[in-house]
N, C-alpha and C positions, 0 to 999 in steps of 0.2 A: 616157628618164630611168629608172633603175632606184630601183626603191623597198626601203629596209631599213628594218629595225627597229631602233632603235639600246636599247640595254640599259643600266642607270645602273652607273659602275664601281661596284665592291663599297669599302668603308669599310675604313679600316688598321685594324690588329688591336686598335690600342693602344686606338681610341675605341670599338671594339664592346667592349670589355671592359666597360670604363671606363660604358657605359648598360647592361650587362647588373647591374654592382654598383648603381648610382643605380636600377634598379628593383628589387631584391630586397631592397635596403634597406627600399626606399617600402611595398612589398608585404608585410614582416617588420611596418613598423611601423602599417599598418592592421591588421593581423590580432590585434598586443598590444593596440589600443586596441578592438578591438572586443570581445576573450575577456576583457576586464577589467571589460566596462560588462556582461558576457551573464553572470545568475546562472545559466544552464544549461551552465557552460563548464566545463573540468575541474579546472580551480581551484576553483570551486566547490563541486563535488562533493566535492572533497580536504581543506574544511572542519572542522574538530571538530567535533562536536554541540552543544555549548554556545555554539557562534560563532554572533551572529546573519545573518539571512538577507539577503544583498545584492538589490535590487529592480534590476530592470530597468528601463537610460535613460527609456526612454519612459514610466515608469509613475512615475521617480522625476520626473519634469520635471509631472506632474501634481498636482492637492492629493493630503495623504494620506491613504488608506483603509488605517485598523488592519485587523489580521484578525480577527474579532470572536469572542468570548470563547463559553467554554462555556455554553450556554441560547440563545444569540441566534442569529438566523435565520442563514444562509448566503446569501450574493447570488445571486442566477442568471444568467447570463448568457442576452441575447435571443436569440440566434443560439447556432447549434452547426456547426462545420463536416464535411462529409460529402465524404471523397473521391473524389476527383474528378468534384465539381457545386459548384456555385456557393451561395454561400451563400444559405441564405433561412432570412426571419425566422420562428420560430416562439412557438408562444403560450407567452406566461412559466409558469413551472413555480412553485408552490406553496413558498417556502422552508421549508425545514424544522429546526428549533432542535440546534446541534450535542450531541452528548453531553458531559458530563461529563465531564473528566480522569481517568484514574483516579490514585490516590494509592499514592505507594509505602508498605509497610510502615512500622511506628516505628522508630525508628534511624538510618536513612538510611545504614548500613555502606556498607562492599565489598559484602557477599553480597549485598544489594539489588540492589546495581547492575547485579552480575552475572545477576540476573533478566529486567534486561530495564527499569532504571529508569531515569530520568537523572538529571542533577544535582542540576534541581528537583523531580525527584518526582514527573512525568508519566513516564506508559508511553510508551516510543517503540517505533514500529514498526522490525521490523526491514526494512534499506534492500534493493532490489530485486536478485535473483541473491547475496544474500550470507547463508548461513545458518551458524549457530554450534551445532557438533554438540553443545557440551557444553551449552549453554541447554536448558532443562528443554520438555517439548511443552506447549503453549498451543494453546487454542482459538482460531482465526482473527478476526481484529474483525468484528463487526457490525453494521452501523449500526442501532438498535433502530426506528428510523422507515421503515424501510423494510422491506415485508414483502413477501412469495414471492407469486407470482402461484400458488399452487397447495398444498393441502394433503393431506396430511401433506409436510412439506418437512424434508428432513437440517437440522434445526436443532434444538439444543436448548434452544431459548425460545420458540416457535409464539405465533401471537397467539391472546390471550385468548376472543377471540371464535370463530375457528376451532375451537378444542381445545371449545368449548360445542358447536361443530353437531356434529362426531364422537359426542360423549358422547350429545348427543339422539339421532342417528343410529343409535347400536349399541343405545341403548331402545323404538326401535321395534320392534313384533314381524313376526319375519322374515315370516307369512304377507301382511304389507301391502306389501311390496315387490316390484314388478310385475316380470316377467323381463322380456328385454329383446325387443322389437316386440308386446308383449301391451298391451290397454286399461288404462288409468292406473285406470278403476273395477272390475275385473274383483278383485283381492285384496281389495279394501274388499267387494267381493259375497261371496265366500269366507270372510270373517271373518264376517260377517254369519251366513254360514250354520251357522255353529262356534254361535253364540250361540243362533241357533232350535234345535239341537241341542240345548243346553242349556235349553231350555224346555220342553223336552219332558221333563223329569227333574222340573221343579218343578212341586208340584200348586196351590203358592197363596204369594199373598203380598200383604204391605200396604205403605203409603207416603205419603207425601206428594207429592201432582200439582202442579203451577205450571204455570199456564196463562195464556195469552195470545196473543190471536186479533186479525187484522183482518177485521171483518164490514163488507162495502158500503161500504169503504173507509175505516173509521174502526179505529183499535186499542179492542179493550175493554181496561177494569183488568187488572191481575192479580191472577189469581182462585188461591187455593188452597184444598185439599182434603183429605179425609181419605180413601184407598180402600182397598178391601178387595176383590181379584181371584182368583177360583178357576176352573182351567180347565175343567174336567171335571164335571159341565157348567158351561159357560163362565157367572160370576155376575159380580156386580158392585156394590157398593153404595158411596155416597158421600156424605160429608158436609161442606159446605160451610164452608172457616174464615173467607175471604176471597172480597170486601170487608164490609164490616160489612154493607151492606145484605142479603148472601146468606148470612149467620151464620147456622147452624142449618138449613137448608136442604138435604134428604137426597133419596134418589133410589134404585133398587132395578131391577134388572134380571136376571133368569134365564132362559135359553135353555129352553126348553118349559112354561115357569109362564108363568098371568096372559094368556095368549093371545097370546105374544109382546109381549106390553108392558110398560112401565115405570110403577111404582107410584112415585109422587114427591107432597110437599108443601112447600107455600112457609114463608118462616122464619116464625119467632111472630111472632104481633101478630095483629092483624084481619082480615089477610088467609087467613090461617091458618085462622080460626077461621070463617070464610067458606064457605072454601074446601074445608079439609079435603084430604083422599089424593086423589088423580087419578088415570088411567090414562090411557095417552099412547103412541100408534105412536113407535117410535124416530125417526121420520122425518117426524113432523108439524111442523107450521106452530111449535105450542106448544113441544115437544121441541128442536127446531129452533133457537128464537132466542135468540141470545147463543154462536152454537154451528158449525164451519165442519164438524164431524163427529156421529155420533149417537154417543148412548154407546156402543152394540156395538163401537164402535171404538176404544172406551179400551183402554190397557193396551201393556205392553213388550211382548207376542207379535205384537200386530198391528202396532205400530210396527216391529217388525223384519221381519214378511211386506213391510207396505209399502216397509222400508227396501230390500228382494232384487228385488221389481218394481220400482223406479226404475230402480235401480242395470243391473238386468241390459235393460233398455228403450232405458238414456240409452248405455251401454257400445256398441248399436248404430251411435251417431254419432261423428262428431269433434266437434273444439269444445270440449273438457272438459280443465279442469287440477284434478289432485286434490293437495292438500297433506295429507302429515301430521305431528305434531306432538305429541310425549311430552311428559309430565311437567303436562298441563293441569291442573286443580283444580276440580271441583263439588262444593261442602257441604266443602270440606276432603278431599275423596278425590280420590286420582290415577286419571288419564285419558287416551286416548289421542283426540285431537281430529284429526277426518279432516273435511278441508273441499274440496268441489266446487264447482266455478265453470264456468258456459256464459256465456262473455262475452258472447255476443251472443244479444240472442231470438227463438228460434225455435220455429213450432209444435210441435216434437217435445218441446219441454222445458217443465217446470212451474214451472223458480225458474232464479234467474240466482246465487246464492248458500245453499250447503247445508251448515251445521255439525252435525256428528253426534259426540258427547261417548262414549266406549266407556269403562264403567267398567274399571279392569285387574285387579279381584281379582273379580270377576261377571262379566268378558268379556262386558258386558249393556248397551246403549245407553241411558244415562240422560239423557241431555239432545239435544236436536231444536231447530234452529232455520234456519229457513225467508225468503229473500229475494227479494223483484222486482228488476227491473233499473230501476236509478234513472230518475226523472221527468226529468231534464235532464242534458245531456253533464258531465259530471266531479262529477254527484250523489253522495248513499251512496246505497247499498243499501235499498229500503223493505222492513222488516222485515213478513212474511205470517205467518209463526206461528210461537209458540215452545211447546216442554211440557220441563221437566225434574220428576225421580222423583228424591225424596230420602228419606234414612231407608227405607232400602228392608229390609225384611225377610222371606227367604224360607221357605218350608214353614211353615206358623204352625199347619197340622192344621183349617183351618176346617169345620165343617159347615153345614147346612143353617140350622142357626139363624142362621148369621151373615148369612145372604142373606133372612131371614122379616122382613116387615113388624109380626109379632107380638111379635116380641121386646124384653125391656120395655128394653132398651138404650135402643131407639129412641124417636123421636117421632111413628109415622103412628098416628094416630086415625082 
C-alpha cells in the first residue's frame, strides 16, 4: 500500500474574497469601538481645550470620582508599575494638597489668552512637543510641596528653612570649619587659642559670674556674683549677690599675698560677727564646699586654658561630633555656640555633652555648660556644671586697692 498525503483543494476565489471583506469589516469595526471608548486615542487628543475630558470604559462603568479641586489632597495610587517586573505593592505615599489655580489677568481679552490662559481663567499648560514661539518665556511649573533633595537647587523659591541653614552657615567663622580628614575639635581648639591670645592684651576686668554646680550628686542654687579679676598678678575678689542666704558674702584672693590664702567672711548677721575674716588654703575642706573648683580657678583665662587641654586631649580620640551654631543669644548678645558630644562613655572622656557660648565681639567664652551621660537609655543629659560671665567689662585700670581687705568698699573687719 502506498501512503500519500492528501492536501485540502484550495477555495474559489469568489469566497476567499468574500471572508477577507467580512473580516476587515469586523476588524475596522472593533478598532472604531474601542478608539471611541480610549480617552488616549487621537480623537482625543484632537479635542478643544474647553471640551470636557472623556473617562475611560472601565473607570466610567465605576462610581464617580471628581478630580478634586485646588487645596485638597491628590489620591495615590498603591502600586506603581516598574518595567519589566511585576507589580508590587508599595507603602502609600503621604498626599499632598494640589496648588491653587492661577488666575488669569482682569479683562479676560484676546491678549490674555494669548498668554497662556484659557477660557476660564486657569493657566493651562502647554501640551507635550508643542511650543508657541511667539508665547512670551515663562518659568517652568513647580509644584511648591515638593522640594530638591539638595541645596542650593536652580530654583527660584528654595525652601524657607534651607535658605536659614546657608545664611547661618556663611556666619560662622571660617576658622571653625574643619578641612576635610582633620578632627571635628581641632578648629574649636584654634579659635580657643585666638581668644587666650587676646587675654593676654587684657590686664583686668569685672562682671557678673552665674554659677552652678553639681556637688555629691546633688545641683546647688544658682549662685551669682559680683568679680573683679586682674591678671598680673593674678587677684581676685568677689561678692556674693545670690541666694539671699550668701548676700553680702565677699572672699579675696592674691597670688603672693596672705601666704597663698584667701581672706573671706560670711554674710552679716551673727555669724559674721562670730566669726569675723578667715584665712583658708584654696583647697581646704572650708574653701572647698559648695564648690567643684578653688577660686584660683575662677575667671575667662583659665576657663579658656581649660577649654585648649580638653579639647586638644579628646581631639586624640574618635567618638566626637562637634556642632556649630551662629547667631546664639547670652544677656542679649550674639554668640557663636560650639557644642561637643562623646556619645558613649569612656574613660578618656569627662562629659558626654559640652556647650561652650563664644561671645563675637570679645571672641571670649562666656558661657560653659557641662553634661553626664544620662542615668537610663533615652534619658536627658544630667547637667555637671554650668558658669556664664555677663556685663563683662574690660581694662577697668584696677589697682592694688581693689584686691586689699582694707578698703573701706569692703566689709572684712
Amino acid at each position: 500500500m502506498t501512503w500519500r498525503t492528501s492536501l485540502p483543494r484550495p477555495a474559489a476565489p469568489l469566497a476567499l474574497l468574500t471572508g477577507i471583506l467580512v473580516t476587515g469589516f469586523l476588524l475596522a469595526t472593533s478598532a472604531w469601538a474601542q478608539s471611541s471608548a480610549d480617552s488616549s486615542s487621537v480623537y482625543d487628543r484632537r479635542r478643544p481645550l474647553d471640551a470636557p475630558l472623556r473617562r475611560p470604559q472601565s473607570v466610567a462603568q465605576s462610581a464617580p470620582q471628581p478630580y478634586p479641586a485646588a487645596g485638597q489632597a491628590r489620591p495615590q495610587p498603591a502600586m506603581y508599575p516598574q518595567p519589566g517586573r511585576t507589580l508590587q505593592p508599595v507603602l502609600q505615599q503621604p498626599a499632598r494638597p494640589l496648588p491653587a489655580p492661577a488666575r488669569r489677568p482682569s479683562g479676560g481679552d484676546q491678549a490674555s489668552m494669548s498668554q497662556g490662559f484659557g477660557p476660564q481663567g486657569f493657566a493651562r499648560q502647554p501640551s507635550p512637543g508643542r511650543a508657541n514661539p511667539a508665547a512670551p518665556s515663562r518659568q517652568p511649573y513647580r509644584d511648591p510641596n515638593v522640594r530638591p533633595t539638595f541645596y542650593p537647587a536652580p530654583i527660584n523659591n528654595p525652601p524657607a528653612d534651607a535658605a536659614k541653614a546657608i545664611e547661618a552657615a556663611a556666619s560662622i567663622p571660617a576658622q571653625l570649619i574643619a578641612a576635610p580628614g582633620e578632627h571635628k575639635l581641632l578648629p574649636a581648639v584654634r579659635w580657643a587659642k585666638t581668644g587666650m591670645a587676646k587675654l593676654e592684651t587684657i590686664q583686668d576686668y569685672s562682671c557678673t559670674l552665674h554659677k552652678r554646680e553639681r556637688i555629691n550628686g546633688s545641683l546647688t542654687e544658682q549662685e551669682a556674683m559680683f568679680v573683679k579679676v586682674r591678671h598680673e598678678p593674678f587677684s581676685v575678689y568677689v561678692y556674693f549677690l545670690t541666694p539671699a542666704k550668701m548676700k553680702g558674702q565677699e572672699a579675696i584672693f592674691v597670688r603672693g599675698k596672705n601666704d597663698g590664702n584667701i581672706l573671706a567672711h560670711p554674710p552679716a548677721g551673727l555669724k559674721k560677727r562670730l566669726v569675723g575674716t578667715v584665712s583658708l588654703k584654696p583647697d581646704s575642706m572650708l574653701a572647698m564646699s559648695g564648690n567643684r573648683y578653688p577660686m584660683t580657678e575662677l575667671g575667662l583665662k583659665r576657663l579658656t586654658e581649660r577649654l585648649i587641654e580638653v579639647g586638644e586631649h579628646d581631639s586624640q580620640f574618635g567618638e566626637c561630633d562637634v556642632k556649630v551654631r551662629a547667631g546664639a543669644k547670652i544677656n542679649r548678645r550674639d554668640c557663636t555656640c560650639i557644642e561637643v558630644v562623646h556619645p558613649f562613655p569612656r574613660r578618656e572622656f569627662l562629659f558626654h555633652l559640652a556647650k561652650i557660648y563664644v561671645d563675637s565681639e570679645h571672641n571670649l567664652p562666656t558661657r560653659y555648660e557641662a553634661y553626664e551621660w544620662p542615668q537610663e537609655a533615652g534619658g536627658a543629659p544630667v547637667l555637671t556644671e554650668e558658669y556664664t560671665y555677663t556685663n563683662l567689662k574690660l581694662n577697668n585700670g584696677f589697682t592694688d586697692k581693689d584686691f586689699d581687705p582694707n578698703n573701706p568698699e569692703y566689709d572684712f573687719k
